[in-house]
Each structure stands twice: as C-alpha cells, then as structure tokens.
N, C-alpha and C positions, 0 to 999 in steps of 0.2 A: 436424460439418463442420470440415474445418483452419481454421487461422491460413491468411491471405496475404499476400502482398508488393507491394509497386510502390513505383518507384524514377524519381526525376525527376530530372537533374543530379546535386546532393550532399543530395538528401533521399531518406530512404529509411524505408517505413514496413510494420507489422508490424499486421496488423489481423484482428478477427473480423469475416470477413464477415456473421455472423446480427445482427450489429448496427450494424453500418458498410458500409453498402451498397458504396460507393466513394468513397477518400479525396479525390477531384478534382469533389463536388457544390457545384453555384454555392450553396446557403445556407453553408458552409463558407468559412474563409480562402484563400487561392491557398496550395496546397499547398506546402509548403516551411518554411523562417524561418521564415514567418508565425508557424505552427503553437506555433511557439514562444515568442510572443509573446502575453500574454493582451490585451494593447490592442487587437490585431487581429479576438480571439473580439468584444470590446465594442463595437469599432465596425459590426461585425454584428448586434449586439443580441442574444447566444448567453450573457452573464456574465449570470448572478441573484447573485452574493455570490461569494464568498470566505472561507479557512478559513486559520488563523494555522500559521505555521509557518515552518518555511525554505523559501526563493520564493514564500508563500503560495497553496494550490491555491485555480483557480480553480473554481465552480460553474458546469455550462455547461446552458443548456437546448437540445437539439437536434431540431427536428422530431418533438416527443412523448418524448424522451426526455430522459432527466435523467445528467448527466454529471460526473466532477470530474477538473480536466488540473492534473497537477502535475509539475512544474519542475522535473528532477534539478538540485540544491545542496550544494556541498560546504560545508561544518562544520570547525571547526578553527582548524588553520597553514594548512591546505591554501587554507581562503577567503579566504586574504591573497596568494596568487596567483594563482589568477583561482575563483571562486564560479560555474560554471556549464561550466566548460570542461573535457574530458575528454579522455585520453589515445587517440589510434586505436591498437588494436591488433587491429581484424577488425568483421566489423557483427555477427555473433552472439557478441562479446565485451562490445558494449555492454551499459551500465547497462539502457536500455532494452531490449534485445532480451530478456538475461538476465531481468530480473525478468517481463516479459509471458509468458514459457512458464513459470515457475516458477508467475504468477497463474491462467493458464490450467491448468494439473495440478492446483493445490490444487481450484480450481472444477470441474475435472470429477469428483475425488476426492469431492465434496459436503460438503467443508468449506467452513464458512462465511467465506466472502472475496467481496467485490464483484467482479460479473464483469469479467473485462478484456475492454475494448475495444479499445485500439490504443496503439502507441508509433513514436513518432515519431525522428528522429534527422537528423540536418543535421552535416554531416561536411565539416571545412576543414582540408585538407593534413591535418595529423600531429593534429589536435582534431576533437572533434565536442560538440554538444549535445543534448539532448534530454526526454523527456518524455511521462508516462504518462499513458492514459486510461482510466478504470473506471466500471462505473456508479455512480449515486449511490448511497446506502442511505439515501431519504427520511425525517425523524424522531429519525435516531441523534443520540450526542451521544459523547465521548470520554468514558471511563470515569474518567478525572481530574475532570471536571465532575460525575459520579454518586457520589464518593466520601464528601461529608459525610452523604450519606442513604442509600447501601446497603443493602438489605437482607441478611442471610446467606444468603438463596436465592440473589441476586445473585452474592455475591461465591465461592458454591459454583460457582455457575456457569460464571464466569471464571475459575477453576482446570479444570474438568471440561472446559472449550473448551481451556484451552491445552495440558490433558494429550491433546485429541485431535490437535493437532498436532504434540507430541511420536512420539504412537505414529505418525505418517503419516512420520517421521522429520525434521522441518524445522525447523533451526538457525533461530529469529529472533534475528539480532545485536543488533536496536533495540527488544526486548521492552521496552514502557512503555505508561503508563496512559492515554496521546493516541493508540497505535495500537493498544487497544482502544475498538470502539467498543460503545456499547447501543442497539436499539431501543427503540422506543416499548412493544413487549410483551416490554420487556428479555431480549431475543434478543442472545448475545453473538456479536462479528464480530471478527477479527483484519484488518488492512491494513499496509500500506508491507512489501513485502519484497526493497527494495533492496539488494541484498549479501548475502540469507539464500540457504540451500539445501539441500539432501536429502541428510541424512548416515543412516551407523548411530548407532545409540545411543553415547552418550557423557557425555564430562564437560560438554558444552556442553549439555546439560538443565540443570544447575544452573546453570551461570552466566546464562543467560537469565533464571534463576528470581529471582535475585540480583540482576540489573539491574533486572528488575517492582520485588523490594523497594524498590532506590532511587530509582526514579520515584514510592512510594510518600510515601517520606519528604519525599521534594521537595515535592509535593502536598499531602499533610495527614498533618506532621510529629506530631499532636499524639497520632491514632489509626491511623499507618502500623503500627504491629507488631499490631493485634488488625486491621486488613484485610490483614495478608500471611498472617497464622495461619489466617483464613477461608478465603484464596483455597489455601493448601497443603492443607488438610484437604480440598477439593474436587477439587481433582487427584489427592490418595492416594487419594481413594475412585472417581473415575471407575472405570467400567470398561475394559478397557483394549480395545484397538483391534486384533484379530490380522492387522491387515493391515499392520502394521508392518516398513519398513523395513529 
C-alpha cells in the first residue's frame, strides 16, 4: 500500500496507512502542533519513556502498538539560531518528508530499519517544524551500550549490516555507535537517516566508515581500534549485495 497525505491549515502529514489508520483519531493529539509536542502525547497517556539525544525521542504506546516520535533538532552554530526551526523550501523538500520515503524504500528493500510510520510537519510563513514516527524495535539497545562486552560475531555482524546498506547504495552522513541499534537476539538494525540518501558507489563508503571509527573512540577509547578492525573484517567479508545501486 502507498504512503498518504492530509493536510489541515499549516499541518501537513505523510503517513502509512497499514499502520496509521487516520491521523485525526480522538486517542491521538488534535492533529497539528500538537503533534509536535511530546507533553501533548503525555497528557493522553501515549509517553512510556524517552531516549537521549537531541530533542530526546519520545516512546509512545498507541492502541497496541509501540511507537518512537522524534523531534528534527538541529546541532551546531546552527542550534544558536533557532534548534527546531527549518527553512520552507517545498513540503516534499522537508526534513520530514525526505527522510520518511527514504525510511520507507530501505524497509521495503528488507533492510533492517524500523518501519516508518508517519512524519509530521507544521509549516509557518518561510519555517516549518517537524518530526518522525517509526515503530519501536522492543528490546534493542544502541550499540555504544554493547561495546564493552561484544562479542566478535557481534561485531562481524555490524560490519556485514552496514556493508548491506552500502551495496543498497545509502550514504549514512551520521554513521555512529547510538544509530546502531542490537536486539535482544543481537539482530543488528541501522536508524536516523536524516540527511542520508541513495547515491552510486563512492568515496562516501569510507567516510561513513571513518566517522563509526570515531564514535568508536568516543565510546570506548581504550578498545576502539580492535572493535573497528572486527567491525571492517565483517564488511570485507559480507557477501555483497548485486542489487546494488
């Protein structure tokens, strides 16, 4: 089934119906702002927890389903002029529009990414805001919190995942050790692909590769070069993917 739309005033949203029946259901916020606001999910009784980061996503429980809504935040110089406010230049130019079909292709492609459910966006004069929803992946943990106990299957593994999203051809700008995540039967899952997208093959495989390194070192400086040498030996040896890009 497609993605769909509906648009209310200056809200306008992008949604799977097979899992969002209709953005305007009274257990829901009043469609709009709201949405963008995690006090609003809470005083519905929809937040089970929250997850650290910039805007903090929230955990949302919906009518049997398990959700996480996170907050496009900008990072930088950029957060000393406004931290949430974006430039209009189209609605399928937004943050949110962009990354929810890019979430959507990976997930039909059967890479492992949390399915997307819907992105929101609230749009003022020349700004807009906005914000992603995916399902949960109940269990996981960021692969930064897995790093002191790894095992080398593990860490094979998150090489062999990320060589499979190479061969699908997808630049991740923010490749690090917090958007890898692990399940419970250390299944590995890549998320946030804010700004990433479907190039050919390039010099941007390594630098992604580069930037894991230094999330590495960030994390656990002490054993970062024998877990980057694990996680490269599992990408060289993946097999490769001839659906490549």
């Amino acid at each position: 089934m497609s993605l769909s739309t509906y648009h209310h005033r200056d809200a306008h949203i992008l949604y799977d119906p097979t899992r969002l029946a209709q953005p305007d259901l009274p257990i829901l916020p009043e469609f709009g702002e709201a949405w963008l606001d995690p006090a609003a999910w809470a005083e519905r009784g929809l937040v089970v927890g929250s997850a650290p980061g910039r805007g903090d996503s929230q955990f949302l429980a919906v009518d049997g389903a398990d959700w996480v809504l996170r907050p496009y935040r900008r990072g930088g110089m950029a957060a000393k002029v406004s931290q949430s406010d974006y430039l209009w230049t189209g609605l399928e130019r937004t943050r949110g529009f962009r990354e929810m079909r890019l979430t959507r292709a990976l997930h039909q492609r059967g890479l492992p990414v949390p399915a997307p459910v819907a992105t929101i966006v609230s749009r003022h004069a020349l700004r807009y805001r906005a914000a992603l929803i995916t399902e949960r992946l109940p269990g996981s943990r960021a692969l930064a919190e897995r790093l002191p106990d790894a095992s080398p299957a593990l860490l094979a593994d998150v090489g062999a995942t990320i060589r499979r999203f190479h061969d699908a051809g997808l630049d991740h700008v923010d490749l690090n050790a917090r958007n890898l995540l692990v399940s419970d039967d250390d299944k590995v899952w890549l998320i946030d692909f804010d700004r990433c997208r479907l190039r050919p093959r390039g010099a941007w495989r390594q630098r992604n590769l580069s930037r894991l390194e230094r999330s590495l070192v960030r994390f656990s400086p002490a054993i970062a070069g024998s877990l980057f040498t694990a996680i490269v030996e599992g990408y060289q040896n993946a097999p490769v993917d001839h659906h490549e890009v």
